[in-house]
C-alpha positions, -999 to +999 in steps of 0.1 A: -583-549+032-557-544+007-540-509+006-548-494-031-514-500-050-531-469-077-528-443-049-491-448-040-470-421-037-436-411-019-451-406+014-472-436+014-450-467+000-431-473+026-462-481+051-474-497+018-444-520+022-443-526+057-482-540+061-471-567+032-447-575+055-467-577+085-497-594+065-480-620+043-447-618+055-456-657+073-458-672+044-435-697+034-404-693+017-404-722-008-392-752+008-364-729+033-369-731+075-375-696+074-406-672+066-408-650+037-405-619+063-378-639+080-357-644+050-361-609+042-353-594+075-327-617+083-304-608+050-311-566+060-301-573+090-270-588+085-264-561+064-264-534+090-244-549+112-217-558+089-219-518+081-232-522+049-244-492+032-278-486+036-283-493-001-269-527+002-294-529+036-327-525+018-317-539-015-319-572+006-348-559+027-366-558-007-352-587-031-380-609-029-408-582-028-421-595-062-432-629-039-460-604-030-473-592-061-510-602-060-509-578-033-500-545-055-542-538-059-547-533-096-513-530-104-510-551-137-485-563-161-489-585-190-486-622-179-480-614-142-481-647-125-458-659-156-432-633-147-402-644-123-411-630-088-375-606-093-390-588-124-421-585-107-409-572-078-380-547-100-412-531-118-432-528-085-408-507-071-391-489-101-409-457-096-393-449-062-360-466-060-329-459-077-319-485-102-290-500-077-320-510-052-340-524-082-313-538-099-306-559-069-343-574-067-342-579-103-307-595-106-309-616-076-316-647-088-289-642-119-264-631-093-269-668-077-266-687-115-235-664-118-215-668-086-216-704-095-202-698-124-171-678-112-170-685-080-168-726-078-168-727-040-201-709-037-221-739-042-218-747-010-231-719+002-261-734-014-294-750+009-312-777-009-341-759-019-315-730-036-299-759-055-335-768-064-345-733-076-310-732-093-312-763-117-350-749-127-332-712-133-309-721-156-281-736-139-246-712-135-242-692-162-222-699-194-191-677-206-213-656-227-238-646-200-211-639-174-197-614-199-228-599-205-240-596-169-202-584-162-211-552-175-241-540-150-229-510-133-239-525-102-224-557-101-210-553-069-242-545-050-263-571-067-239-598-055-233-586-021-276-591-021-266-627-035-245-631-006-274-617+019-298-638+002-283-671+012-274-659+047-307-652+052-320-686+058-315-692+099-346-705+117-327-695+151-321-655+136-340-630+158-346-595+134-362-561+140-392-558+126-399-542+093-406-507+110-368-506+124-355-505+084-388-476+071-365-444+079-338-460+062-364-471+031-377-437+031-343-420+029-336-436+001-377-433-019-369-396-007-336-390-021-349-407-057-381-390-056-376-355-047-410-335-033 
């Protein structure tokens, strides 16, 4: 039985998060050799022990959250399943993260269309399926929108996420589980939402 997205609250959504991961975290992530979990854990993990900040850490523990939306109970936006899974996932969680861990789930997939617009050799960082999802996104970014998304306060963040993101694709990775990252997820609902 789903958890009752209406009756989250500080002390509940980070065991809110953690049984969508252990629930639906199997499911495929679109065309990759990895699981959605997987992908997820794989890119946090990297993260940590590379010394990331523990910002950086979740922000690609959570960047494709908004995969899961049909399981946020009632939770309802206009034209849901037309949304882009990173604005999905950004309003999910915009009541109890900062805007740097939401920025980073929301900016994700821009942060791959502009790295390949400034950063010519990151194309190859690219698996087929990202090159896919890539041409059907827009395709790098022209001069205007690299200017524009330029001026995000945190640029740096979202792209090291970018960076995650395409690491996070190894069928071979082993992870922690979900439960090894919740103190750290909590830290940081805690700090943002003060009791």
């Amino acid at each position: 039985m789903k958890p009752d997205f209406t009756t989250l609250s500080r002390d509940n959504i980070v065991a809110f998060l953690g049984d969508i991961f252990e629930r639906c975290g199997d499911e495929e992530y679109l065309g990759e050799p990895v699981t959605m979990a997987q992908h997820m854990l794989q890119g946090a993990t990297i993260a940590e022990q590379n010394g990331l900040d523990e910002e950086i850490i979740v922000g690609a523990l959570l960047h494709d959250i908004g995969h899961f939306t049909s399981e946020f109970g009632t939770f309802s936006m206009d034209d849901t399943e037309d949304r882009f899974h990173e604005e999905a996932g950004a309003e999910v969680l915009a009541e109890f993260f900062p805007s740097v861990i939401t920025d980073c789930v929301r900016y994700h997939v821009a942060a791959k269309r502009y790295l390949c617009a400034t950063k010519p050799d990151y194309f190859g960082r690219l698996s087929e399926a990202s090159i896919h999802s890539l041409n059907l996104q827009g395709g790098p970014m022209n001069a205007e929108e690299v200017a524009e998304f330029e001026k995000n306060p945190n640029l740096k963040k979202i792209v090291q996420v970018r960076y995650l993101d395409e690491a996070g694709k190894r069928p071979d990775m082993e992870t922690p589980d979900f439960w090894h990252f919740a103190p750290m997820v909590q830290r940081i609902v805690d700090a943002h939402c003060p009791a």
